[in-house]
C-alpha positions as a Markdown table, in Angstrom:
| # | Residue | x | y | z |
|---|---|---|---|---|
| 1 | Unk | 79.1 | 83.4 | 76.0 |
| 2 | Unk | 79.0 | 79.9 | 74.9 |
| 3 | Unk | 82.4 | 78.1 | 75.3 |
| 4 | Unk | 82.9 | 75.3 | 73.1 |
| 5 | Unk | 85.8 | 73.0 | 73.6 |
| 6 | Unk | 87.7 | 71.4 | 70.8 |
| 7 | Unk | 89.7 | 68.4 | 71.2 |
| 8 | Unk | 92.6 | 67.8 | 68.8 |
| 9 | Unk | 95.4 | 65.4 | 67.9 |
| 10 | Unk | 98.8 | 67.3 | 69.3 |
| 11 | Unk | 100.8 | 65.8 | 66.2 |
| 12 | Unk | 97.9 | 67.7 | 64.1 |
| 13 | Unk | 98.9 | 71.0 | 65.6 |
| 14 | Unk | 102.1 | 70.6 | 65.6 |
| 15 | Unk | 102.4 | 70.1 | 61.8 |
| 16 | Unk | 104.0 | 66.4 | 62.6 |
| 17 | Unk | 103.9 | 63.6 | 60.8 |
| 18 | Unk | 100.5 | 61.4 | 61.3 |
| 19 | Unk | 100.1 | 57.7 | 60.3 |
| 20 | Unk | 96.3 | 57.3 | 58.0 |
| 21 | Unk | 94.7 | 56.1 | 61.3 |
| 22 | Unk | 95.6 | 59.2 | 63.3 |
| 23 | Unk | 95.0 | 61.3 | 60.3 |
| 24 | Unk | 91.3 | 60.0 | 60.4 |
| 25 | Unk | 90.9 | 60.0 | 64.4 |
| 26 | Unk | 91.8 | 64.1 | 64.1 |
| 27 | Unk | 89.3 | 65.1 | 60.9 |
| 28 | Unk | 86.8 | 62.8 | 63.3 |
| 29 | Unk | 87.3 | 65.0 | 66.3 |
| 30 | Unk | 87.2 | 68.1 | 64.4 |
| 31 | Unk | 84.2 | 67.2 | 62.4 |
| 32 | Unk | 82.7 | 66.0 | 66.0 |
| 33 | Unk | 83.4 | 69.4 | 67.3 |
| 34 | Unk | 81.8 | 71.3 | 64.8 |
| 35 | Unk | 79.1 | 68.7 | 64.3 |
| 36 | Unk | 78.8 | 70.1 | 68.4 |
| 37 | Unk | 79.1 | 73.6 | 68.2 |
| 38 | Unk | 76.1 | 73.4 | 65.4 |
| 39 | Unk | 74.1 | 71.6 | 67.3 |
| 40 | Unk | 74.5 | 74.2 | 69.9 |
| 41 | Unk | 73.5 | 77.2 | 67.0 |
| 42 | Unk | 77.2 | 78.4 | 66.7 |
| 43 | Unk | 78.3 | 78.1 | 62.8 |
| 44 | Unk | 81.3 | 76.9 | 61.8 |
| 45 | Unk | 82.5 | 79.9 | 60.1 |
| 46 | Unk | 81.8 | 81.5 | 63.7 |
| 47 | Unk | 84.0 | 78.8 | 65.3 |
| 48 | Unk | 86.6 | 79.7 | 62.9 |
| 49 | Unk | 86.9 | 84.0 | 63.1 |
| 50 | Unk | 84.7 | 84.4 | 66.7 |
| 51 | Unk | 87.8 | 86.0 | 68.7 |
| 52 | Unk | 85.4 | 84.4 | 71.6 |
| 53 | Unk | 86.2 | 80.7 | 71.2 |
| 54 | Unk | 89.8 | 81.3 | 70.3 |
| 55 | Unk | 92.0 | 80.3 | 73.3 |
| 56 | Unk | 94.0 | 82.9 | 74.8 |
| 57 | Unk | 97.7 | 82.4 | 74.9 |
| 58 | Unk | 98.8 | 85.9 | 76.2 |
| 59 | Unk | 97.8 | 89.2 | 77.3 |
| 60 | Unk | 100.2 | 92.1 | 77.3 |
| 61 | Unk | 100.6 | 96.2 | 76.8 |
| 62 | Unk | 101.5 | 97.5 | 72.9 |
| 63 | Unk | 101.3 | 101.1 | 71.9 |
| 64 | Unk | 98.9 | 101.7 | 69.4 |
| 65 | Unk | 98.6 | 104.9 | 67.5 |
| 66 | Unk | 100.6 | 106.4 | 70.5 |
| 67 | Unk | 98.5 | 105.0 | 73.1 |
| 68 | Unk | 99.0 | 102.0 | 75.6 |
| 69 | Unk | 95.9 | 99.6 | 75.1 |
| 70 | Unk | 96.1 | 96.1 | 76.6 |
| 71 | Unk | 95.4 | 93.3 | 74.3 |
| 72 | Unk | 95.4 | 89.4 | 74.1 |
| 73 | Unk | 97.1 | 86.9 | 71.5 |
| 74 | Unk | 94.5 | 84.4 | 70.7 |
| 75 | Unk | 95.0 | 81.3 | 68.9 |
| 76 | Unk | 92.5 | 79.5 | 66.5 |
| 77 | Unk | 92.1 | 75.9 | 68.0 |
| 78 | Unk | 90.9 | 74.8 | 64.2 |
| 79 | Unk | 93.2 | 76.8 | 62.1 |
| 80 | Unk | 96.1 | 77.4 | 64.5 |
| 81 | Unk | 96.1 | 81.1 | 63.3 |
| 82 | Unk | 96.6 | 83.6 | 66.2 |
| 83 | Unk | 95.0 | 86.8 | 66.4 |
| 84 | Unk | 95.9 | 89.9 | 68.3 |
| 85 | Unk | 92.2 | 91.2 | 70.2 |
| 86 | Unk | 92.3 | 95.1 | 72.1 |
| 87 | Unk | 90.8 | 94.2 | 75.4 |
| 88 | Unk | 88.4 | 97.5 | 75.7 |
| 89 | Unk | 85.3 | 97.3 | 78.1 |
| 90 | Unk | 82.3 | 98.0 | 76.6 |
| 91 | Unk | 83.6 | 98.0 | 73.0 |
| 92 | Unk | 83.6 | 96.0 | 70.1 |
| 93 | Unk | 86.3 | 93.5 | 69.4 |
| 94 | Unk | 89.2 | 95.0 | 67.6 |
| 95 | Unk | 91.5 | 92.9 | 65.4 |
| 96 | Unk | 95.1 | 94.6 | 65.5 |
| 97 | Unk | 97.9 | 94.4 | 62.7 |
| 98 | Unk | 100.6 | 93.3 | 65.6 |
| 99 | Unk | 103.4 | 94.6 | 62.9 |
| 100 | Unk | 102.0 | 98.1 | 63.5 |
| 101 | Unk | 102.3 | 98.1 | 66.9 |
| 102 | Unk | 105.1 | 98.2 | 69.9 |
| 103 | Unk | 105.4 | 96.6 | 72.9 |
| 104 | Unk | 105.5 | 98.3 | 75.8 |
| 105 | Unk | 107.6 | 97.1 | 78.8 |
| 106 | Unk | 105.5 | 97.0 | 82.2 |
| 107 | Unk | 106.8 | 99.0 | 85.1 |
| 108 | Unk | 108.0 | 96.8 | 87.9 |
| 109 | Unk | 108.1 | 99.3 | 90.6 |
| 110 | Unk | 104.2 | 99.0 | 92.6 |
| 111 | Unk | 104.7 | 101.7 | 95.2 |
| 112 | Unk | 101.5 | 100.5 | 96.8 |
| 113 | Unk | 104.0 | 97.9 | 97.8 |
| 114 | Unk | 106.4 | 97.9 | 100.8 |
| 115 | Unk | 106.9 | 101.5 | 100.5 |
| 116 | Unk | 102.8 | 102.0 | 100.5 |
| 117 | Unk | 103.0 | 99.5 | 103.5 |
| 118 | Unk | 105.4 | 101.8 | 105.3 |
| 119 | Unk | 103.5 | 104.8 | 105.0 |
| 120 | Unk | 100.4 | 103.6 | 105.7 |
| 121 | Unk | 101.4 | 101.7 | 108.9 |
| 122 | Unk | 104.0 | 104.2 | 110.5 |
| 123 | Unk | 102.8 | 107.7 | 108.9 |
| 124 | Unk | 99.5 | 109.4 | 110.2 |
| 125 | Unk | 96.8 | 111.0 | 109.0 |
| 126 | Unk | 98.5 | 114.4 | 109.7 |
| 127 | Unk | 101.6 | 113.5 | 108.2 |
| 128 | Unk | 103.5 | 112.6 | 111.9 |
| 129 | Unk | 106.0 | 109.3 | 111.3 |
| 130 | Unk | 106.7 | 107.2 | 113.9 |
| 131 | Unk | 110.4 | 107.1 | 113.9 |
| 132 | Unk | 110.9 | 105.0 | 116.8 |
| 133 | Unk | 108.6 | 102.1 | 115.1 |
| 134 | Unk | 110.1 | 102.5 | 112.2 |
| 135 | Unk | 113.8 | 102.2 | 113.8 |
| 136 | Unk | 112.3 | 98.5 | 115.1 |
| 137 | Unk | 111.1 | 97.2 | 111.6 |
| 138 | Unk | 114.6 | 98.5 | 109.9 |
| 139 | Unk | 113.5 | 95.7 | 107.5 |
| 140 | Unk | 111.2 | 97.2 | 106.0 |
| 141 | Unk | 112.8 | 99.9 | 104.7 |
| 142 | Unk | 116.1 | 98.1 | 103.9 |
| 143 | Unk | 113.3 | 96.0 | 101.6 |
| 144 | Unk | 111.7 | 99.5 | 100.0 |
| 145 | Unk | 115.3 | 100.9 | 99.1 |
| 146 | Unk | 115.9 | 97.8 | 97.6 |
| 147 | Unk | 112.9 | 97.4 | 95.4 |
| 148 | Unk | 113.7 | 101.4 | 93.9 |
| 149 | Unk | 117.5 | 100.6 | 93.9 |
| 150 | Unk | 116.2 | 97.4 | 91.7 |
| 151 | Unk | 113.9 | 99.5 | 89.4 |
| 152 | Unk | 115.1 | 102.7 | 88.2 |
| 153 | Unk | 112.7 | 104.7 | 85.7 |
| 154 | Unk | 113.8 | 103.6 | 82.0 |
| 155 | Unk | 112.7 | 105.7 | 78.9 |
| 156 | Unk | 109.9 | 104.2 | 78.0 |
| 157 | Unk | 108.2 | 105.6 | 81.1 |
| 158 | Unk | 105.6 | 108.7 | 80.8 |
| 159 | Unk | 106.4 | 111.9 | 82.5 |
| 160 | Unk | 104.2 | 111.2 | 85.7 |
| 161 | Unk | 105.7 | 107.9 | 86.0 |
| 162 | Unk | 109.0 | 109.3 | 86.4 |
| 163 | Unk | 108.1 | 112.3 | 88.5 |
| 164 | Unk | 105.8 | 110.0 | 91.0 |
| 165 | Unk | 108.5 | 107.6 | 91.3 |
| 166 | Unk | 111.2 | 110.7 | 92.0 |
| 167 | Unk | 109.1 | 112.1 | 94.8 |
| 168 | Unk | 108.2 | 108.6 | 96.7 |
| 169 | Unk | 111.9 | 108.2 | 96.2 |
| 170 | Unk | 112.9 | 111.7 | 98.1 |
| 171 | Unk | 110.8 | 111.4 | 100.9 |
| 172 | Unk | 111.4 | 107.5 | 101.4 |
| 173 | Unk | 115.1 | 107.8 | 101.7 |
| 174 | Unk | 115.0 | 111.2 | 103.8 |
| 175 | Unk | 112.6 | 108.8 | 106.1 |
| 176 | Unk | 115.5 | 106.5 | 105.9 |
| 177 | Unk | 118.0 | 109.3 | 106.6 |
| 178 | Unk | 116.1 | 110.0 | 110.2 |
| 179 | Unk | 115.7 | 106.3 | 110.8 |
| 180 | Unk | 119.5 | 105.7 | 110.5 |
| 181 | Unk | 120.3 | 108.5 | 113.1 |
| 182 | Unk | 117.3 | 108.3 | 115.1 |
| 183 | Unk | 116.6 | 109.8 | 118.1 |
| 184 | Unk | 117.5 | 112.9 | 117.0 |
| 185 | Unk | 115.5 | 116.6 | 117.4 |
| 186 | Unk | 115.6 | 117.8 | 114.0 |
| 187 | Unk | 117.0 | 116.5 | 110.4 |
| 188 | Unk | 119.3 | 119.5 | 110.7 |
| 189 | Unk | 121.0 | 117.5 | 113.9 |
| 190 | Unk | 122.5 | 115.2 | 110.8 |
| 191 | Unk | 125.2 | 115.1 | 108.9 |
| 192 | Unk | 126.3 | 118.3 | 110.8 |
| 193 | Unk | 123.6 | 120.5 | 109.5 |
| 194 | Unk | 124.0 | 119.3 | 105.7 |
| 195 | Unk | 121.9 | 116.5 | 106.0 |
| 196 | Unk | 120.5 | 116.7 | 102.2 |
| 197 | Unk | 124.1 | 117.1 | 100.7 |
| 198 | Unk | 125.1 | 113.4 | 102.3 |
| 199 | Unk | 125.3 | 110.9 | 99.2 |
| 200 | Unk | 124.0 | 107.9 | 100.9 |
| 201 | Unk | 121.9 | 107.2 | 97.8 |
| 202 | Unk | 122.2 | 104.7 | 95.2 |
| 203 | Unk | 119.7 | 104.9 | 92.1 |
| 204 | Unk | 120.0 | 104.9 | 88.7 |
| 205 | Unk | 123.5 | 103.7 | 88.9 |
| 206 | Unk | 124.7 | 107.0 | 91.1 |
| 207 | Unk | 125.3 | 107.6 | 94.3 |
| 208 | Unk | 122.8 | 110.7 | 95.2 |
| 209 | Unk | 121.8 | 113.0 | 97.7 |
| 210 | Unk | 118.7 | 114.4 | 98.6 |
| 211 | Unk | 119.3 | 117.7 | 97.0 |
| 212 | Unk | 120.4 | 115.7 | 93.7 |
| 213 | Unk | 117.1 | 114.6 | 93.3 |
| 214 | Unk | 115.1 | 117.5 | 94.3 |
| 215 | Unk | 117.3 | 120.0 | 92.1 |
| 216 | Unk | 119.4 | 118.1 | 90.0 |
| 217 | Unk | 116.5 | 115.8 | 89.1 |
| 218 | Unk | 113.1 | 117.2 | 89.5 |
| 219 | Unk | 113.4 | 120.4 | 89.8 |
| 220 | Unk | 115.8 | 120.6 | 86.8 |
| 221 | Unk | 113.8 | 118.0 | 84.7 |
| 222 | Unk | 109.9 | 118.3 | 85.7 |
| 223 | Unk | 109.4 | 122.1 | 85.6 |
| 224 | Unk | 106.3 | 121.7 | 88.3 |
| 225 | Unk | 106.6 | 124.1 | 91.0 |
| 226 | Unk | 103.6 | 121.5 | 93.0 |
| 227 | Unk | 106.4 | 119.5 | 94.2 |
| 228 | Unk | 107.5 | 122.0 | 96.8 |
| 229 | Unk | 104.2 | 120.4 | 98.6 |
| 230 | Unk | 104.9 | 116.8 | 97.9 |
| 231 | Unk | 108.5 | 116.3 | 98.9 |
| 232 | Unk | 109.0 | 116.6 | 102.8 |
| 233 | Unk | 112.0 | 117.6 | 104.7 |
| 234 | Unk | 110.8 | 115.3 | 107.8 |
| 235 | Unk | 109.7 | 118.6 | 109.8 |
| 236 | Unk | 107.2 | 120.1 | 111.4 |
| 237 | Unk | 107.1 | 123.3 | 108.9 |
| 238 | Unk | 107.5 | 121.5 | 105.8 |
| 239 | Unk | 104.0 | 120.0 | 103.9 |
| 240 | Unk | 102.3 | 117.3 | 105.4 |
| 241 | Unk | 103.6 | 113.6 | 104.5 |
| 242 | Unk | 101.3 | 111.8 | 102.9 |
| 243 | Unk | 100.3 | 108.5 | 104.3 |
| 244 | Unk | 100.2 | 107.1 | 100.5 |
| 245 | Unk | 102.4 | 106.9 | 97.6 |
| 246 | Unk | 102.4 | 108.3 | 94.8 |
| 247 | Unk | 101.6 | 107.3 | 91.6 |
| 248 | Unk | 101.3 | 108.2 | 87.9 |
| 249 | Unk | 97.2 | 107.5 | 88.3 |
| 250 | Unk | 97.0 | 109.5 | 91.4 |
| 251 | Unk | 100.1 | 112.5 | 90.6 |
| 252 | Unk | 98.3 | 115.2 | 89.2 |
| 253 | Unk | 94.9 | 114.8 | 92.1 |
| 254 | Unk | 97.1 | 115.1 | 95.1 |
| 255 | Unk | 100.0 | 117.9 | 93.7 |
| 256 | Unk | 96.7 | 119.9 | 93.5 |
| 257 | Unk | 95.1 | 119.0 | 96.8 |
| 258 | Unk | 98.8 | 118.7 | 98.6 |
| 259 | Unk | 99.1 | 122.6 | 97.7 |
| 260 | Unk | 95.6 | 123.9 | 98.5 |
| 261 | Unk | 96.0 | 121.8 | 101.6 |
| 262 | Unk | 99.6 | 123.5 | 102.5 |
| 263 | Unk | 98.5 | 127.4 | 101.7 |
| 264 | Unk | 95.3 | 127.3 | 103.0 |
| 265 | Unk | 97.0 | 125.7 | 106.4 |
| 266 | Unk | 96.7 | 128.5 | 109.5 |
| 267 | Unk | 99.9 | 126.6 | 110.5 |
| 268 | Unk | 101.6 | 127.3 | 107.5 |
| 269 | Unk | 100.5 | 130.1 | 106.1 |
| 270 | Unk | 98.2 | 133.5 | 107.5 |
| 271 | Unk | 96.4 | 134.6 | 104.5 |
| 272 | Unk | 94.8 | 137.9 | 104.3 |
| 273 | Unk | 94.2 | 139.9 | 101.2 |
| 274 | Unk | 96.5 | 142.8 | 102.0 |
| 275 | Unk | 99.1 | 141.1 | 104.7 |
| 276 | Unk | 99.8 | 137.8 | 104.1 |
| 277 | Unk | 102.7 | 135.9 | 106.1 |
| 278 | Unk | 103.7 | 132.8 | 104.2 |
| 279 | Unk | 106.0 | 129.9 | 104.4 |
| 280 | Unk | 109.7 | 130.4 | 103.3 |
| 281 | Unk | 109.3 | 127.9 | 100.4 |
| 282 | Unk | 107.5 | 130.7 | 98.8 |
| 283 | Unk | 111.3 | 132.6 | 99.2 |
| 284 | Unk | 113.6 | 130.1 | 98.9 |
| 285 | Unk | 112.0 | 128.4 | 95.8 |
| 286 | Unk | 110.2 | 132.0 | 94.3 |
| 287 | Unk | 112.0 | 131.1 | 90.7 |
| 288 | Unk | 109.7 | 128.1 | 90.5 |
| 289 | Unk | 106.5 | 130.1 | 91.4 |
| 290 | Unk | 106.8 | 132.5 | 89.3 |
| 291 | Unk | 104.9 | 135.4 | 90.7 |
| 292 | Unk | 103.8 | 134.2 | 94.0 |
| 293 | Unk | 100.6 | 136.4 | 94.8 |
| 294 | Unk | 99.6 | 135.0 | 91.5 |
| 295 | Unk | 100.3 | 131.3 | 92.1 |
| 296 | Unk | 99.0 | 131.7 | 96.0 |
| 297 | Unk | 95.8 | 132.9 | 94.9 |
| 298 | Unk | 94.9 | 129.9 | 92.5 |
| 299 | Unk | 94.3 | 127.9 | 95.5 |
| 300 | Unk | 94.4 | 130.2 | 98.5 |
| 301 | Unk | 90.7 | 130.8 | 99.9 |
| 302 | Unk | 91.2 | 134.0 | 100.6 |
| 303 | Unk | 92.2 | 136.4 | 97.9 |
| 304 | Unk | 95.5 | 138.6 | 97.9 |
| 305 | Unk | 95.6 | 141.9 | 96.6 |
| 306 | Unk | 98.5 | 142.7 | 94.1 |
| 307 | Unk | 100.3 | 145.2 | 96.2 |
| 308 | Unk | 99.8 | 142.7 | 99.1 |
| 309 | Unk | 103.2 | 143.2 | 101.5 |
| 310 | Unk | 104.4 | 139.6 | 102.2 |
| 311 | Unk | 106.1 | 138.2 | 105.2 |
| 312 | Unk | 107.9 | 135.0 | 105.5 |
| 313 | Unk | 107.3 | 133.0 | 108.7 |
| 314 | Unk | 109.8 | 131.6 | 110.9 |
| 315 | Unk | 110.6 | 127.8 | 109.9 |
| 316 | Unk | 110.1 | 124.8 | 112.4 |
| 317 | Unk | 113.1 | 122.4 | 111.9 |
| 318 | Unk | 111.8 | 120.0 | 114.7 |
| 319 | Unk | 110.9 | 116.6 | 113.5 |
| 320 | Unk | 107.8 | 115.4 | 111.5 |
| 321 | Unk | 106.9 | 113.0 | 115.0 |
């Protein structure tokens, strides 16, 4: 792309008052300019509509025919008119009428952030945390609190931004709850065994606990039995903490490997087709799974029968470490 720069006379653009000799020195540096841009094979009607010459003055997210695009506000440098261009890859330019469309606000929170930073440095592979570390750089997490405190979903949000936000929110303030009490053998050691009814909380303008975001929030507003595998209880039974956040990019990917990961876990769950022994989450949440044998064998690797007998397995309360 050949980028021609045009020179003009502020008072010119600005619609100001000029005296005759200013007046002349602008038409002299437009004409100059597009006395350039010919020599150089552009046209001047080209210099004038070519979206490619105008100078951008802002990009930004609008809603067009119910989708977010991202697009630019361009500005003529001859005619001062501004334009606003759909940034698409690969595409031809798109002129849109800007009184058709929205704005969309951008989402502050980046949970690839501090709370990403947390999880990536004190959380394993395996899901462990390292408590005791964590206990040291108290920081960090006062900073991650802070940052969802800060940025509570708002309306505008889409369905997976909300529910990805809700789960990094659980399991960030239940590693928070450990921290705080820390060293302790098991998160049922807290808050004398009601550790998820302790409001210690504050989003949204509440003061929550635990189980007012897993059932008063997403389990009452999200109606997706997957996040019985995303949320963690900080122990040993409960589904492996990832060392990532989550996102609205990323949501749907790991809920589906997060719950093939859990049932097909030896540790978790013994499969067979006619005996399987299964985690009590299958029990205590069974009015989100529906029929279980049914919702086990969409991602179990070995096949239930129908009239399978099932068996709950005793439930490790030791800590996540």
């Amino acid at each position: 792309m050949r980028i021609i720069t045009l020179t003009f006379s502020l008072l010119l653009l600005f619609g100001c008052s000029e005296s005759p000799k200013e007046t002349a020195n602008s038409n002299n540096e437009e004409t100059s300019a597009i006395d350039k841009a010919k020599a150089e094979g552009i046209s001047e009607t080209q210099i004038k509509g070519d979206p490619e010459i105008q100078e951008i003055i802002e990009t930004k997210v609008i809603t067009k025919d119910g989708k977010k695009v991202t697009v630019q506000k361009k500005v003529n440098p001859i005619s001062g008119k501004t334009e606003l261009i759909e940034v698409a890859p690969d595409a031809p330019t798109v002129t849109i009428d800007e009184s058709k469309t929205t704005e969309t606000k951008m989402i502050k929170v980046d949970f690839s952030e501090v709370y990403g930073q947390i999880l990536s440095n004190f959380v394993s592979s395996s899901g462990n945390v390292n408590y005791p570390a964590l206990k040291t750089n108290r920081q960090m997490l006062s900073q991650a609190t802070q940052h969802f405190e800060e940025n509570p979903p708002e309306a505008s949000w889409s369905k997976n931004e909300k529910l990805a936000y809700w789960i990094n929110a659980y399991n960030l303030y239940t590693i928070e709850l450990v921290v705080d009490n820390y060293p302790v053998k098991s998160i049922k050691d807290i808050a004398g065994g009601k550790p998820w009814d302790k409001k210690f909380i504050k989003l949204d303008g509440k003061t929550l606990s635990l189980n007012d975001i897993e059932n008063g929030i997403i389990r009452k507003d999200f109606n997706e039995p997957r996040i019985h595998f995303a949320v963690n209880c900080a122990s040993i039974s409960c589904p492996k903490l990832l060392n990532k956040a989550y996102t609205a990019g990323n949501l749907n990917s790991l809920l589906e490997s997060q719950t093939k990961r859990f049932i097909n876990d030896n540790s978790m769950n013994m499969i067979s087709a006619t005996k399987p022994e299964i985690s009590n989450i299958f029990d205590w949440y069974k009015v989100d799974f529906g029929n279980v044998i049914t919702f086990l064998n969409k991602y179990s690797d070995t096949e239930i029968e129908s009239s399978a007998k099932i068996s709950y397995k005793e439930y490790n309360w030791n800590l996540n470490k």
